[in-house]
C-alpha positions as CSV (number, residue, x, y, z in Angstrom):
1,X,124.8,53.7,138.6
2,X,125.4,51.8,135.7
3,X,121.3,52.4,134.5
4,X,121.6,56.3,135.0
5,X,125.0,56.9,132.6
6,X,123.0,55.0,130.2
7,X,120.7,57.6,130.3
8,X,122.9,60.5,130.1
9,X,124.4,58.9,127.2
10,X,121.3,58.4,125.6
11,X,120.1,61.9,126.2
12,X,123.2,63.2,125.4
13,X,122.7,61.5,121.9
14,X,119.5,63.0,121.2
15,X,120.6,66.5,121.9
16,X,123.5,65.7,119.6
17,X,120.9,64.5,117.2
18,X,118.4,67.2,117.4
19,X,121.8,69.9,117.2
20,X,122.1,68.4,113.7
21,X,118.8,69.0,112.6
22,X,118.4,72.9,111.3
23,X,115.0,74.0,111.3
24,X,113.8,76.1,108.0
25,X,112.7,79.3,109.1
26,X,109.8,80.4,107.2
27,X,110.1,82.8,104.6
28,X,108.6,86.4,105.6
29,X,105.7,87.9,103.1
30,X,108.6,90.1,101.2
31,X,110.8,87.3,100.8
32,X,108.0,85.4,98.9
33,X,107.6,88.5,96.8
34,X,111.6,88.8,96.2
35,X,112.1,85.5,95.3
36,X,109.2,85.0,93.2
37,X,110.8,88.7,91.2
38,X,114.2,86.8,90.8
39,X,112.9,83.7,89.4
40,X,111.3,85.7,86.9
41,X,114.3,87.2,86.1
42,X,115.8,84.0,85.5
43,X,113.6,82.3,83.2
44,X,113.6,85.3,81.2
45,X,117.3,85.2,81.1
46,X,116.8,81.5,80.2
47,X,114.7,82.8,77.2
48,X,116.5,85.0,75.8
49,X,113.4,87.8,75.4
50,X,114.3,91.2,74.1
51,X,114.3,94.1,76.3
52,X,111.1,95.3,75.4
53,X,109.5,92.0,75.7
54,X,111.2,91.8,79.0
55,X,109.2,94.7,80.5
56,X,106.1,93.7,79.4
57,X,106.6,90.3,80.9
58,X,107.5,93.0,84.1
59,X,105.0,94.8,84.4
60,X,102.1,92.4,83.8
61,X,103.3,89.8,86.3
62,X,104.1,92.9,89.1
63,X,101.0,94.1,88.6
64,X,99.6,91.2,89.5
65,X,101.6,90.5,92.6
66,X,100.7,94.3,93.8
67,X,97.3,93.8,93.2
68,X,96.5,91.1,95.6
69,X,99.6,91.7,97.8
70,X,98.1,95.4,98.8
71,X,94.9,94.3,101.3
72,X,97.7,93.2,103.3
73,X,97.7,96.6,104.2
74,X,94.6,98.7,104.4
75,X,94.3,101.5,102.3
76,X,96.5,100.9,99.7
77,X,94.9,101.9,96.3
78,X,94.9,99.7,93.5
79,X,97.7,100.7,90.9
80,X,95.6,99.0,88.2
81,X,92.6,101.4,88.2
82,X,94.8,104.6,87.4
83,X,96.5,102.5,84.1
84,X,94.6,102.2,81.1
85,X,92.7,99.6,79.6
86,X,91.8,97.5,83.5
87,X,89.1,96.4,84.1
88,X,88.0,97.0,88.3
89,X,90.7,94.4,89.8
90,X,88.7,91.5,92.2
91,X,88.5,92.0,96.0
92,X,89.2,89.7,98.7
93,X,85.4,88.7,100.6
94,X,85.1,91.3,103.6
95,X,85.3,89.1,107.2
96,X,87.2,86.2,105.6
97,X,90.6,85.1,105.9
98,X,93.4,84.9,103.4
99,X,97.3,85.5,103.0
100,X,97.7,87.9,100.7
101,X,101.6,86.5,99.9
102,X,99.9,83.5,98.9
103,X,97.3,84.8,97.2
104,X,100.0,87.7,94.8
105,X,102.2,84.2,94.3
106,X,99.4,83.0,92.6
107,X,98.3,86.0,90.6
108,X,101.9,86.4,90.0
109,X,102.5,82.9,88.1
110,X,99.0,82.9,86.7
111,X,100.4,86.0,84.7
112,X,104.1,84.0,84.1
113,X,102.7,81.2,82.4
114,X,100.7,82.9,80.1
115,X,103.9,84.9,79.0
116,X,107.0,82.8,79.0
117,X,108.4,79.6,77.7
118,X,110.2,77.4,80.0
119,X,107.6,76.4,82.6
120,X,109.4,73.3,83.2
121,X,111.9,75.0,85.2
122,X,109.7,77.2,87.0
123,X,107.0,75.1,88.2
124,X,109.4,73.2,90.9
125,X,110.2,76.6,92.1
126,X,106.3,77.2,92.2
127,X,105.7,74.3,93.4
128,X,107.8,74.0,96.5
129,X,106.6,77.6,97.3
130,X,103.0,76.8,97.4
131,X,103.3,73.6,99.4
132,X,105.5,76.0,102.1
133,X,102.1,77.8,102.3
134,X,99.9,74.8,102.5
135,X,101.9,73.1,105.1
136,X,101.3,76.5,107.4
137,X,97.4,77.5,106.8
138,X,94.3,76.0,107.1
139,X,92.8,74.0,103.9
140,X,89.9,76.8,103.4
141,X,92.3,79.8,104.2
142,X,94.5,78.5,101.2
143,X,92.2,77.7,99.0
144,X,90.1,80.9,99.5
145,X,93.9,82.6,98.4
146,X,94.5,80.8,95.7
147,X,91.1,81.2,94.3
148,X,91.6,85.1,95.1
149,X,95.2,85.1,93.4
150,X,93.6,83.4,90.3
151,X,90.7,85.9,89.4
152,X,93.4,88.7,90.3
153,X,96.1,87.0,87.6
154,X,93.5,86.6,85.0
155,X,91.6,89.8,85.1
156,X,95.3,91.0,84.1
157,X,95.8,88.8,81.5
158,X,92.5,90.2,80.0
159,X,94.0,93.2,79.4
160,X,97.3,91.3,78.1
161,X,95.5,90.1,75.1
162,X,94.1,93.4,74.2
163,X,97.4,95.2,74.6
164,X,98.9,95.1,70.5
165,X,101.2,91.8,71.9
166,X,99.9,89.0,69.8
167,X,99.3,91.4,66.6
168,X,102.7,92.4,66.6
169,X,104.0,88.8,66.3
170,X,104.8,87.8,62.8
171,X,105.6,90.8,61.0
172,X,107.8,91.3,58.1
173,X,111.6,91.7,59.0
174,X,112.7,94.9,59.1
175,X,116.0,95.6,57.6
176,X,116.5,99.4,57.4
177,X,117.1,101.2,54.0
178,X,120.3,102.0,52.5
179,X,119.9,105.7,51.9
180,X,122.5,108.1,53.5
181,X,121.8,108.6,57.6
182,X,120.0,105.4,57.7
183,X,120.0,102.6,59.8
184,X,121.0,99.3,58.2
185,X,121.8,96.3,60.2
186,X,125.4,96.2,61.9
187,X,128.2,94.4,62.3
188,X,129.2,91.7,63.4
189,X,125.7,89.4,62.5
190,X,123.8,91.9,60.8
191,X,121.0,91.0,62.4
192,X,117.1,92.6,61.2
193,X,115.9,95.5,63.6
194,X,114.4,94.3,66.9
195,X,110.5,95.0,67.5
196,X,110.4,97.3,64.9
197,X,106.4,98.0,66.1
198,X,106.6,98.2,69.3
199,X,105.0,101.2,69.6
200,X,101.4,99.9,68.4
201,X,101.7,98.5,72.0
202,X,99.4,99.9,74.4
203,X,100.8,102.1,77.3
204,X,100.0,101.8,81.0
205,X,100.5,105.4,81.7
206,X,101.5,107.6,78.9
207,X,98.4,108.9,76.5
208,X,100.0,107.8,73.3
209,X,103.4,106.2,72.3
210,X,104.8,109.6,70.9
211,X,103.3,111.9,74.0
212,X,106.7,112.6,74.8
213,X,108.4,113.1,71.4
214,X,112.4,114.1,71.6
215,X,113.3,117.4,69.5
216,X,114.8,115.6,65.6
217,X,118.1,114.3,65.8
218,X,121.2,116.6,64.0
219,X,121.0,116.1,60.2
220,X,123.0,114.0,58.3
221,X,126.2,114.9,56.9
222,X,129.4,113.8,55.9
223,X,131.0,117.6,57.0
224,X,133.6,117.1,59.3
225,X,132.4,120.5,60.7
226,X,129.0,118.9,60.9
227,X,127.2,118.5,64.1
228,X,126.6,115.1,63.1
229,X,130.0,114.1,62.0
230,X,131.1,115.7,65.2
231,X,129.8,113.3,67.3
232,X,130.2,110.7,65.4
233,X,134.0,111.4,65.7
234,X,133.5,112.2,68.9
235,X,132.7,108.2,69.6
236,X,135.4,107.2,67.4
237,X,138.3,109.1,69.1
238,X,136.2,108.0,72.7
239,X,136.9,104.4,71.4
240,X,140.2,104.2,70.5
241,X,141.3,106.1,73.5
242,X,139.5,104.2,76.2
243,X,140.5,104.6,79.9
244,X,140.2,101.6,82.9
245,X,137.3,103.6,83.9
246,X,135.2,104.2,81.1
247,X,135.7,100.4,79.4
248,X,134.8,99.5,83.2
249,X,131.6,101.4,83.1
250,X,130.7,100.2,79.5
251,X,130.9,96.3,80.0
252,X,129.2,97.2,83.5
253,X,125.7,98.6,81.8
254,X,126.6,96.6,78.8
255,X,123.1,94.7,79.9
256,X,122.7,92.7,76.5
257,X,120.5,89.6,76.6
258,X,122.4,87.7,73.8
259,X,125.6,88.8,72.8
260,X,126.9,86.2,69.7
261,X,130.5,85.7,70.3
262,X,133.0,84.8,67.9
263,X,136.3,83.0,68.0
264,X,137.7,81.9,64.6
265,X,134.9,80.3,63.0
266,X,132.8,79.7,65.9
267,X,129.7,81.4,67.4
268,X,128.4,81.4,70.4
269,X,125.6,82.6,73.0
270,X,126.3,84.5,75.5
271,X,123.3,85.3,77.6
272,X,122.7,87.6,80.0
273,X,120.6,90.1,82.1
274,X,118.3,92.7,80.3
275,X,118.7,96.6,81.0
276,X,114.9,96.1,82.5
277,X,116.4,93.3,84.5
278,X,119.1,95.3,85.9
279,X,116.5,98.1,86.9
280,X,114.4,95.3,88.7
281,X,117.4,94.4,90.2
282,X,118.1,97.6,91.7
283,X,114.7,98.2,92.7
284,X,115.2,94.8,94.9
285,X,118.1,96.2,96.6
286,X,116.2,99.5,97.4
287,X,113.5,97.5,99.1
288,X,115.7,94.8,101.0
289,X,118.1,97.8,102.5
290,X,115.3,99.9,103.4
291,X,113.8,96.6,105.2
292,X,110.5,97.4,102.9
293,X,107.4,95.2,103.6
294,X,106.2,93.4,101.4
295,X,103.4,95.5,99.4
296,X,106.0,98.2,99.7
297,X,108.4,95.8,97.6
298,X,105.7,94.6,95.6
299,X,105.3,98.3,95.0
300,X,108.4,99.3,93.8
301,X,108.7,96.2,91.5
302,X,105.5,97.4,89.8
303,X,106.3,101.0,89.6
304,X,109.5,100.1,88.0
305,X,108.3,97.8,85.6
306,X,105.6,100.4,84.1
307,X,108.2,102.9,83.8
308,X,110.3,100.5,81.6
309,X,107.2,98.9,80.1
310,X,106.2,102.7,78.9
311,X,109.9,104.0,78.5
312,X,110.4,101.4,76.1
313,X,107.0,101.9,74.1
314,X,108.3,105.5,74.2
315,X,111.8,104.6,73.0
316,X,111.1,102.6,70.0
317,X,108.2,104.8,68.9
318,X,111.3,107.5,68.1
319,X,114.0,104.6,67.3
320,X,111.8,103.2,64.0
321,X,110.7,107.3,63.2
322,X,114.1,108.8,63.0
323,X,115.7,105.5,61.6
324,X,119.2,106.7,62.7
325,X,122.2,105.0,61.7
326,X,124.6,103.8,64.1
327,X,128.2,104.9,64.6
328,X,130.1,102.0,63.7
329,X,128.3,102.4,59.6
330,X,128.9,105.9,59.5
331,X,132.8,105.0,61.2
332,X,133.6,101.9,58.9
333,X,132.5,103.8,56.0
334,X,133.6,107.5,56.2
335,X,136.7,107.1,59.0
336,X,138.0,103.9,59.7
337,X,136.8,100.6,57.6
338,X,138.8,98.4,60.4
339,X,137.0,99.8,64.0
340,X,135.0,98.4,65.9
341,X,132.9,99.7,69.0
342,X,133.4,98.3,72.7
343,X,129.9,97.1,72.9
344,X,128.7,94.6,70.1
345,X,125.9,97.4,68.6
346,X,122.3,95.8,69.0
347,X,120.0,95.0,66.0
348,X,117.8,98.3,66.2
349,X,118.2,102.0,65.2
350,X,120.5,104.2,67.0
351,X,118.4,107.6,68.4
352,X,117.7,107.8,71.2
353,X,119.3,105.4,73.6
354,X,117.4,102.8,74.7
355,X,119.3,102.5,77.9
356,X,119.1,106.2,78.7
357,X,115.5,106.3,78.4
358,X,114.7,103.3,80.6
359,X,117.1,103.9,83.3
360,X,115.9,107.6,83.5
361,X,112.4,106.7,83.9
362,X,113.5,104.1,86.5
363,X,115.0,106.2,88.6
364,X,112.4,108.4,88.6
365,X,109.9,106.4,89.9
366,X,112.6,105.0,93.0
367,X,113.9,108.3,93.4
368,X,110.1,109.2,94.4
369,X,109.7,105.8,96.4
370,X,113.1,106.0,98.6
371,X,114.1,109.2,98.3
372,X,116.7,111.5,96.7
373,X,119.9,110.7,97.8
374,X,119.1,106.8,98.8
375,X,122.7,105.2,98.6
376,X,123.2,101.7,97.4
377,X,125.4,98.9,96.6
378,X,124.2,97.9,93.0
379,X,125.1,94.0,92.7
380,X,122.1,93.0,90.2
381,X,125.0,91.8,87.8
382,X,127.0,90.2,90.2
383,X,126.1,86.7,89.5
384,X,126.0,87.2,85.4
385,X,129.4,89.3,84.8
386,X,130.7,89.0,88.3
387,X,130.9,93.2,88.7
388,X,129.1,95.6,91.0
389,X,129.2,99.5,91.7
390,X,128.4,102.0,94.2
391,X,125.8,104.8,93.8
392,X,124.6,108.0,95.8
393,X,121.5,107.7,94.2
394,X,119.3,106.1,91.6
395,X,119.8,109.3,89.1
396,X,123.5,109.1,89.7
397,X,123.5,105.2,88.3
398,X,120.7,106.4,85.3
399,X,123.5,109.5,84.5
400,X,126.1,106.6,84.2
401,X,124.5,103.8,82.4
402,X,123.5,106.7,80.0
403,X,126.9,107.5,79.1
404,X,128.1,104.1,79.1
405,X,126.1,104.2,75.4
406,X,128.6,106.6,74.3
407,X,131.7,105.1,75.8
408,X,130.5,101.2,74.2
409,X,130.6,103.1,71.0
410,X,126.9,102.2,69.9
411,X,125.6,105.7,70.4
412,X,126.3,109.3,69.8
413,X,125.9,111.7,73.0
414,X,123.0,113.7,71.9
415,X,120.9,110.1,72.0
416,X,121.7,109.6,75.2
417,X,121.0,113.0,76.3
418,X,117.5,113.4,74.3
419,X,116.8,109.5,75.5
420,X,117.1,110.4,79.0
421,X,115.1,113.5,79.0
422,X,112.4,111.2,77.7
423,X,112.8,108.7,80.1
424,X,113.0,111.4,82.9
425,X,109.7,112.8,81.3
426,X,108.3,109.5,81.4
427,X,109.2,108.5,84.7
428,X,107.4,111.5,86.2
429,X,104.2,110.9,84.0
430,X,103.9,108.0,86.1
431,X,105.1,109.5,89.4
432,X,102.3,112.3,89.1
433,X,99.5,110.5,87.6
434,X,99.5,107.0,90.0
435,X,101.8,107.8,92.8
436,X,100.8,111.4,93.7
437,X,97.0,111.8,95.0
């Protein structure tokens, strides 16, 4: 008698044990692909790369991922043979085994390191994501995918070198021109215009940088009657009148990487996500509530990216051609010497609106992935500013980060109205030349 409760007290320690002991559930294919995507996202937080950096880190590294992930699932074309520039992306060996999540990790950070800085912090995360493969497969079967993930990340990076990157690095600052209308750098840091050549860059889809060209903006002119001065007093009266709502929707889509802020004679940092890092944020969410696979997610990360990557190109192409100055110049000069916008203005000139043009494109391409009227919870800067919104649809949250420009004070209507024609232009460029067959 004595023997046997031994024994139930012994088993009965073991289960108690083994009750303890939580087994990790492995990670399904689309996780891999999600998580690798917010990593990214991270470092380039960490960074601190402009916005049109950002998307070319985007597109190149989705790109990548897509292009191994899709043999997971037969048929799916390559993405990279309708873009220009490619050359014919590898193919996995017919009758042999691989995982394809394994293999677009891989081709994923073979692209990353080549493009950011801080590989220190992401090669643990690599690391510990790679041994969860090994520890599951067969020594040939990974090795095989990584091999296949490597010739896939560096037959991008080929095209990466060739793209107008690395001869755009270096050049003079540019600083504007102090002639009436023009931009000049801002208030409060002054800083020199951002990536003033960004549109030597090579696109993925478009033919040419200025293929989709906005009409000029309204002359210059110091008329009160003046379409110009018009809406330039239109942002001024918008400002000092600012409801819950609209101060609400500014910081929301306020999306600036670095904003240097000042408290008596101190400066500091304050990073945080890009407006390309919102949009890949957003195109997470669309994937995880539609329960998409993983070459489906992979998908919409890469369609996304190329819209932003080509919306910027786009962008900056009219931002450095018109040379418009921004609102708080023409405000501090002509109206009021002591305002100040919402939004701390970025370095770069006003028309269009950079924001408009992106998230237009954007939603574009995941309006034609997900559909019309796909609802969603948009928390891809809860974690940064702690805020979140609900949507009806991905053109309803373009419409509002567009006029957020307007209500931060950094941008007169008819940029974000002209900027988001573009971006819509742009974003169905892409939808009809490598979505549609």
């Amino acid at each position: 008698m004595k023997q046997s409760r031994i024994w139930v007290t012994a088993i009965f320690a073991i289960l108690l044990s083994s009750c303890g002991q939580t087994k990790k559930t492995p990670l399904s294919d689309a996780e891999v692909i999600h998580n690798n995507q917010d990593q990214l996202t991270q470092i380039i937080i960490y960074d601190v790369f402009t916005p049109p950096v950002s998307s070319r880190i985007y597109v190149y590294s989705s790109l990548a991922s897509y292009e191994a992930i899709r043999f997971a699932k037969p048929g799916m074309p390559s993405v990279a043979a309708k873009l220009h520039g490619f050359k014919a992306m590898p193919e996995p060996e017919k009758g042999k085994q691989y995982d394809f999540a394994l293999a677009a990790t891989r081709a994923f950070f073979t692209v990353v390191h080549k493009v950011v800085f801080s590989l220190d912090s992401l090669k643990n995360y690599e690391s510990a994501t790679l041994e969860s493969f090994k520890n599951k497969l067969d020594e040939e079967t990974y090795a095989r995918s990584i091999a296949f993930g490597d010739s896939v990340g560096k037959t991008v990076l080929a095209r990466a070198m060739t793209d107008g990157y690395p001869q755009s690095r270096g050049k003079p600052k540019f600083l504007g021109s102090n002639d009436p209308g023009k931009w000049r750098p801002t208030p409060p840091d002054y800083l020199d215009g951002v990536e003033w050549c960004w549109n030597t860059m090579k696109p993925m889809v478009m033919d040419s940088a200025a293929q989709f060209m906005p009409v000029r903006p309204p002359k210059y002119s110091t008329d009160t009657n003046s379409v110009f001065m018009k809406e330039a007093l239109e942002v001024y009266r918008i400002g000092k009148n600012m409801t819950d709502e609209q101060k609400t929707i500014a910081k929301y889509w306020d999306d600036n990487p670095f904003v240097i802020e000042h408290s008596g004679h101190m400066m500091f940092g304050n990073k945080k996500i890009t407006p390309g890092g919102h949009w890949m944020g957003i195109a997470a969410i669309a994937a995880k509530q539609s329960n998409a696979d993983a070459v489906k997610a992979a998908q919409g990360y890469l369609l996304t990216a190329i819209a932003l990557y080509d919306a910027f190109i786009s962008c900056w192409d009219e931002k450095y051609r018109s040379n418009v100055v921004r609102p708080v110049t023409v405000i501090n000069e002509l109206v009021d010497k002591n305002w100040m916008p919402f939004l701390q203005t970025p370095p770069f000139p006003e028309y269009t609106s950079g924001h408009s043009t992106i998230t237009a494109a954007s939603a574009e391409v995941l309006t034609e992935l997900y559909g019309d009227k796909f609802a969603f919870q948009d928390t891809s800067d809860l974690r940064y500013i702690g805020m979140q919104r609900h949507f009806h649809s991905f053109r309803e949250a373009a419409a509002e980060a567009s006029v957020s420009r307007v209500y931060g004070g950094i941008h007169y209507r008819n940029s974000v109205d002209m900027g988001a024609d573009a971006g819509r232009k742009v974003g169905m460029n892409i939808v009809n030349k490598v979505l549609k067959k």
